[in-house]
C-alpha positions in Angstrom: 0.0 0.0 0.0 1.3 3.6 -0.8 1.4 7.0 0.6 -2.1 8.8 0.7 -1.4 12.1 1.0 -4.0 14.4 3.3 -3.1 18.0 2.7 -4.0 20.2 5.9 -3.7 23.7 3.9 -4.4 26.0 7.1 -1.3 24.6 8.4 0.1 24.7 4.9 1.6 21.2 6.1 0.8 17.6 4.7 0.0 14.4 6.3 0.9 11.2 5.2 -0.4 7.9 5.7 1.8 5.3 5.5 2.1 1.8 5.3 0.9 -0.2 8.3 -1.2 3.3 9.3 1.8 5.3 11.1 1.1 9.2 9.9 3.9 11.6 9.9 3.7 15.6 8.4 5.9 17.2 6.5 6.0 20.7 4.8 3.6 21.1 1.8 5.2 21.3 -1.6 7.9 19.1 -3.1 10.3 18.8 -6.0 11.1 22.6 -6.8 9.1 24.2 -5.0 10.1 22.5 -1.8 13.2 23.8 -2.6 13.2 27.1 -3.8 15.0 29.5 -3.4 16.8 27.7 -0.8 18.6 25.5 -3.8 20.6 29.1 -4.1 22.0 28.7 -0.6 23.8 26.4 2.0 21.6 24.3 4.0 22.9 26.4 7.2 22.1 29.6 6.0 18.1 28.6 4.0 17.6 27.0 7.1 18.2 30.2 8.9 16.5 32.2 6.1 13.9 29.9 6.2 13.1 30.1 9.9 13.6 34.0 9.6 11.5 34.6 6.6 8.8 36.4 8.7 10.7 38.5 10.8 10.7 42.5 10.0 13.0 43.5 8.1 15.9 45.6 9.4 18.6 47.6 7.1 21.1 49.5 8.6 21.4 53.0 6.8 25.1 52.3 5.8 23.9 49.5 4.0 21.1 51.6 1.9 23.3 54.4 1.1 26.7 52.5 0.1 25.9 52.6 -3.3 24.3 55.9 -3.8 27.6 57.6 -2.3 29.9 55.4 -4.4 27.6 56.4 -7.4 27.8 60.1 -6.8 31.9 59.9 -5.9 32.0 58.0 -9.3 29.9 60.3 -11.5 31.8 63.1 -9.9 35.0 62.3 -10.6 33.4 61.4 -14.2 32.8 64.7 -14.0 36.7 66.3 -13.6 37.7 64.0 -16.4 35.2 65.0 -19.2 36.1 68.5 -18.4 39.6 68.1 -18.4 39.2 66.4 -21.4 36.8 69.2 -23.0 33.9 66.3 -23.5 30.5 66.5 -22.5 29.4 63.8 -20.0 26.9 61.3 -22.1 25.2 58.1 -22.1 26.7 57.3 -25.5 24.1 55.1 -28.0 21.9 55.2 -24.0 23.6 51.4 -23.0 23.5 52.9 -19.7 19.8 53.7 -19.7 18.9 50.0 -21.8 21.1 47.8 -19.3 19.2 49.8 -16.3 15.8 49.1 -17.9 16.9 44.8 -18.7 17.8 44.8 -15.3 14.6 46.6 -13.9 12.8 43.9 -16.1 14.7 41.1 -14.6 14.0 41.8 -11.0 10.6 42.3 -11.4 10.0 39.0 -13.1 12.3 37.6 -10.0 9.9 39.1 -7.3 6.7 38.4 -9.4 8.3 34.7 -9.2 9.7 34.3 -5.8 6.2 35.7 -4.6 4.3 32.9 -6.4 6.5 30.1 -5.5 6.2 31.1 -1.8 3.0 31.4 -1.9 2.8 28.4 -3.8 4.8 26.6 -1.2 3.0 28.2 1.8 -0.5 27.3 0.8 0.5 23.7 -0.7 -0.7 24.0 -4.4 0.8 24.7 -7.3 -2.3 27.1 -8.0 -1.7 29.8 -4.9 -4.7 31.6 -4.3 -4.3 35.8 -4.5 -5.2 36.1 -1.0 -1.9 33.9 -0.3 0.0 35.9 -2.6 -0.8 39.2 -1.5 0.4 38.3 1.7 3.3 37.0 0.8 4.4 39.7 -0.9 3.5 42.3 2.0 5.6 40.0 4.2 8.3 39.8 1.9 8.2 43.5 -0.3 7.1 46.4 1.1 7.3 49.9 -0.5 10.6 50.6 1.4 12.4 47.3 0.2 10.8 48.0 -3.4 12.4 52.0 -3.1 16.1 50.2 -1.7 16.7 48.0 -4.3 15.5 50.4 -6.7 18.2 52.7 -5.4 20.9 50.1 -5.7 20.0 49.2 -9.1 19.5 53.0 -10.3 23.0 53.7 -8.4 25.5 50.6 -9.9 24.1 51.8 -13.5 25.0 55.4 -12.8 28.6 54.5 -11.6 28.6 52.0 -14.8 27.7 55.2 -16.6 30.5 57.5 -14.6 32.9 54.6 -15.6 32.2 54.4 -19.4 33.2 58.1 -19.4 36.2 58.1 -17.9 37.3 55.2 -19.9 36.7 56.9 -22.7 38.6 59.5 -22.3 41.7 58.0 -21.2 43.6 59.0 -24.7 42.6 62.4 -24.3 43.7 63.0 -21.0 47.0 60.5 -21.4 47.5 61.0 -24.9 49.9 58.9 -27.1 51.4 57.3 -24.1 50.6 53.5 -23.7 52.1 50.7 -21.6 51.8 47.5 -24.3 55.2 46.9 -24.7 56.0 46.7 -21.0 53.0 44.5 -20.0 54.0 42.3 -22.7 57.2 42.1 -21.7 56.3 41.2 -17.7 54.3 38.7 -19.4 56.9 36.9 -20.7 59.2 37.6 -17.6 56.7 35.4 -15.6 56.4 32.7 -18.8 60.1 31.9 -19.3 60.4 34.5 -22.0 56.9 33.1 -23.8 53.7 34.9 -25.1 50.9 33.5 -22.5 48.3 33.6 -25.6 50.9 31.5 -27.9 51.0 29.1 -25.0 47.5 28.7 -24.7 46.5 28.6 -28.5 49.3 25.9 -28.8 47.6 24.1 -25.5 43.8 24.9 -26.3 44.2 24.9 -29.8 42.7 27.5 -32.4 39.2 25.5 -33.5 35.7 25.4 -31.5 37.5 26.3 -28.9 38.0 29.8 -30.0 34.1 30.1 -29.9 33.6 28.5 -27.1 36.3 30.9 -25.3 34.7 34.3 -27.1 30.6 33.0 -25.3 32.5 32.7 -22.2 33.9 36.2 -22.7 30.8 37.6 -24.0 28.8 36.2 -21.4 29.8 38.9 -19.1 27.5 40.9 -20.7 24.3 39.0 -19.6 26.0 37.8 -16.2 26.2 40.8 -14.5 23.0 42.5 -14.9 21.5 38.9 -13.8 23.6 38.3 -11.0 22.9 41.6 -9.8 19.3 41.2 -10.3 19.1 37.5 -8.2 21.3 39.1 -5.3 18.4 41.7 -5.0 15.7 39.0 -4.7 16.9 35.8 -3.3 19.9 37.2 -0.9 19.1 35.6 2.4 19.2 39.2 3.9 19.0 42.2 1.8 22.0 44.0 3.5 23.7 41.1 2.0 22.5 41.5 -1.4 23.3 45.6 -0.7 26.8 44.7 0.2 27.1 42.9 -3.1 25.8 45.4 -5.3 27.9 47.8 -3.7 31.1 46.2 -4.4 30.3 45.6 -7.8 29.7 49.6 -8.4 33.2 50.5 -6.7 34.9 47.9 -9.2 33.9 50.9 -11.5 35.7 53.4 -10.2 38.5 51.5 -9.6 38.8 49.9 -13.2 38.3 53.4 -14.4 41.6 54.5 -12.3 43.3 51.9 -13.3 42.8 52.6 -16.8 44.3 56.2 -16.6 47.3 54.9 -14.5 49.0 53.1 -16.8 47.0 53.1 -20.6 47.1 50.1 -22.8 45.4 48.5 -25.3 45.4 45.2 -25.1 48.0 42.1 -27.4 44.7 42.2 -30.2 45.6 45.6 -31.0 49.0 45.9 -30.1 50.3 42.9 -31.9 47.3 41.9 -34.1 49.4 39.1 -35.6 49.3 37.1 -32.7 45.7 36.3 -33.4 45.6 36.2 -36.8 45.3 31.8 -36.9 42.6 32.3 -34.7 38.9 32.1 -36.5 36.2 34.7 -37.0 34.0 34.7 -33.7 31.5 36.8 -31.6 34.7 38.5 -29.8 36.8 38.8 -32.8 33.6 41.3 -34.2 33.1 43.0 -30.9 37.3 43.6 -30.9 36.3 45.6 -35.3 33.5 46.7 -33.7 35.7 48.5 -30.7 38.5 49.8 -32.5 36.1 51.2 -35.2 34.4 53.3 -32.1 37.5 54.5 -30.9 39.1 55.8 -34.2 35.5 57.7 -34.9 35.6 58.9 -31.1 39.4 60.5 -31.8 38.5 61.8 -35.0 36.3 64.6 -33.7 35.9 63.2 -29.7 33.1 66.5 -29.1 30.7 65.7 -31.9 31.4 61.4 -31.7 27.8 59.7 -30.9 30.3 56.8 -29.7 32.7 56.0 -27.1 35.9 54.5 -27.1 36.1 51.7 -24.4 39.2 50.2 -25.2 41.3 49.6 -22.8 43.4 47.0 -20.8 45.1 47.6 -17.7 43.4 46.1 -15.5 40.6 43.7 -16.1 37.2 44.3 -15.0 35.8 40.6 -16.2 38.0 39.2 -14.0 37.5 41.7 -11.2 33.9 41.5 -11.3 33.3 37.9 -11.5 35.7 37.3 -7.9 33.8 39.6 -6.6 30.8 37.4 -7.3 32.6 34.7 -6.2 34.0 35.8 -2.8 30.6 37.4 -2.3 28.9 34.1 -2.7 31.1 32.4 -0.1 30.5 35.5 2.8 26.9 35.5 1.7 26.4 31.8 2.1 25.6 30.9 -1.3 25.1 27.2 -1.8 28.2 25.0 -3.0 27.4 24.4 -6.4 26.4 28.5 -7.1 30.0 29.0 -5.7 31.8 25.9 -7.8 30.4 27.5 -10.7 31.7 31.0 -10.4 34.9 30.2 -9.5 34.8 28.1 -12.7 33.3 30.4 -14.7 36.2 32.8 -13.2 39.1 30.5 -14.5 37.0 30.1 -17.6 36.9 34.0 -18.3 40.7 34.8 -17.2 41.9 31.8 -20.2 39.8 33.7 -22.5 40.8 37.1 -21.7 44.3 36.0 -22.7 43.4 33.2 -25.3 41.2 35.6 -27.4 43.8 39.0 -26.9 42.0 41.1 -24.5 44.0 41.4 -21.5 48.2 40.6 -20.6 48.4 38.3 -17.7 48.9 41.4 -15.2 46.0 42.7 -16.4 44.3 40.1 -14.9 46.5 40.3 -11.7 45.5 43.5 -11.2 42.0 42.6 -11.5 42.4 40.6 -8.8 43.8 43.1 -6.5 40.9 45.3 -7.5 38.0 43.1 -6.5 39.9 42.6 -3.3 40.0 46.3 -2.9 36.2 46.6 -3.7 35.1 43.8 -1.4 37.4 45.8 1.5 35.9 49.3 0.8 31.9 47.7 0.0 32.6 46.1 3.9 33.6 49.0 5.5 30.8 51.4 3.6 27.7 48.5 4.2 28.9 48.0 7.5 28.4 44.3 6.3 30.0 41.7 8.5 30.3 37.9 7.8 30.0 36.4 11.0 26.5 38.4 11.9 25.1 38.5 8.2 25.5 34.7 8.0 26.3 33.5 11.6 24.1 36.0 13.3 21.0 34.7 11.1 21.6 31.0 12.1 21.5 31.9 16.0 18.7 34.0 14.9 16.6 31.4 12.7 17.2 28.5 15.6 15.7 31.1 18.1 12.7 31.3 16.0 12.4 27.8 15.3 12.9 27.2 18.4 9.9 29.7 19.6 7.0 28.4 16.9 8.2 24.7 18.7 
């Protein structure tokens, strides 16, 4: 004889009758929904969220105004450069304003879906009614949380719009002076006197793999707009998702300083016949595509519609996508979320160098930079490891503890 399952929905819990007639409850729901979003996180710390899911929510005022002030430093120094450079400051083709409205679109589909699944999970149908759902989404977004994360989404896009600025006018400000031939040569210091993307294109080889190397590359494009968006919604506390976001904007600023420290512009374009065995692919367009934008930009750099954004020293993939992985590990993401960024991080730094973006030390640097971010979002969020992930366990037993 099976299981008959009894479901007890004012309890949201189900009963189940099994064989020789012993009953035991367990939560309603199963399979996904049973486990979402929980699936994002370590068992300690969806086990804490989960017992905690209830509770008001506190943010510490540090935490909501990290990114706004690293925003407005950013676009102010943005500022200094475009009128030391005699440019206007401009959202160039609007990228700024579209990746702000795909990211806007992103989280509200997350919310819309994270409301319906608790809800869903809550009342122990796959069919929530709208009384379940409306109170699941007072419990879990008021107007304030709605107004915070709208701040540290409208924020990071207006230090991504600062940094595109500043990037741009690098050559104007440090003109004719680059730094190619010296990266290039560190980089064969630290390889024995051999080219790093010689190495790999003899190791990797020149075929699929330089397509599968330029999505990996590419990819960044989607990634961080979407990894900004879930850390909004399915954080297990929202100063942890602030603290997040807010080391992601400060990578910004500090790519863009980097940058104007010591100008390059990458092995593609420096030494274009290193690359030449290597076939057409997404990045090998985007690379014309670049160039293109920057010769129109120094042509007439007042009346250019365009930007140039090349530039190599250091690398803001690989800067960004530690960040996202140390984050995960401070924020208690769960074990495969964190495997996978730190592979999608080796991933990115081979094709940085494999497809001609970035030296070696460009990607060095990029460490130190996250590093630097992750320091600086910390001590502006106020955010601390041991009571944004610890904290919440002692605080989820309590509770558990209390509704035993």
């Amino acid at each position: 004889m099976g299981m008959t399952p009894l479901r007890d929905r004012s309890a949201a819990r189900v009963r189940e009758l099994r064989p020789g007639g012993a009953e035991v409850e367990r939560p309603a729901g199963s399979g996904f929904l049973a486990r979402f979003p929980s699936m994002l996180l370590s068992r300690e710390v969806a086990v804490a969220s989960s017992a905690d899911q209830h509770a008001p929510e506190s943010l510490p005022w540090r935490s909501v105004a990290a990114g706004p002030v690293v925003a407005v430093v950013t676009l102010l120094a943005a500022l200094l450069a475009t009128q030391a450079a005699g440019v206007p400051l401009r959202d160039p083709d609007n990228v700024a304003g579209r990746r702000l409205g795909w990211v806007v679109c992103m989280v509200v589909g997350l919310v819309v879906l994270d409301v319906v699944v608790r809800a869903a999970r809550r009342s122990g149908t796959l069919t929530p009614s709208r009384a379940a759902i409306r109170s699941v989404r007072r419990e879990r977004w008021s107007g304030y949380r709605g107004v915070v994360v709208g701040s540290a989404l409208i924020s990071f896009y207006v230090s991504y719009l600062a940094y595109r600025n500043m990037k741009s006018v690098v050559p104007l400000l440090r003109p004719g002076e680059l730094f190619d031939r010296q990266l290039a040569g560190l980089d064969r210091g630290l390889f024995g006197g051999n080219d790093p993307a010689a190495l790999l294109h003899t190791l990797l080889g020149t075929g699929v793999q330089t397509q599968v190397l330029s999505v990996v590359y590419v990819f960044f494009i989607i990634f961080l707009p979407l990894s900004l968006a879930l850390a909004m919604v399915f954080s297990p506390d929202l100063p942890g998702g602030l603290f997040y976001a807010t080391a992601l904007s400060i990578n910004w600023p500090l790519g863009a300083a980097s940058y104007l420290l010591i100008p390059a512009l990458g092995p593609i374009y420096a030494a274009p016949g290193a690359f030449a065995d290597l076939p057409s692919s997404e990045a090998s367009h985007l690379q014309g595509m670049l160039l293109d934008d920057r010769l129109e930009f120094l042509r007439d750099p007042t009346a250019s519609g365009t930007a140039q954004s090349i530039a190599a020293f250091a690398s803001v993939h690989v800067s960004m996508i530690l960040t996202a992985a140390v984050a995960a590990h401070l924020l208690g993401l769960g074990r495969r979320v964190r495997i996978g960024l730190w592979v999608l991080l080796a991933a990115t730094t081979a094709a940085t160098i494999y497809l001609g973006w970035h030296y070696v030390i460009d990607d060095l640097a990029g460490v130190v930079i996250a590093i630097a971010a992750l320091a600086a979002a910390r001590v502006l969020t106020g955010f601390e490891r041991r009571t944004g992930r610890r904290g919440r366990l002692a605080s989820g037993s309590t509770v558990a503890r209390q509704r035993a």
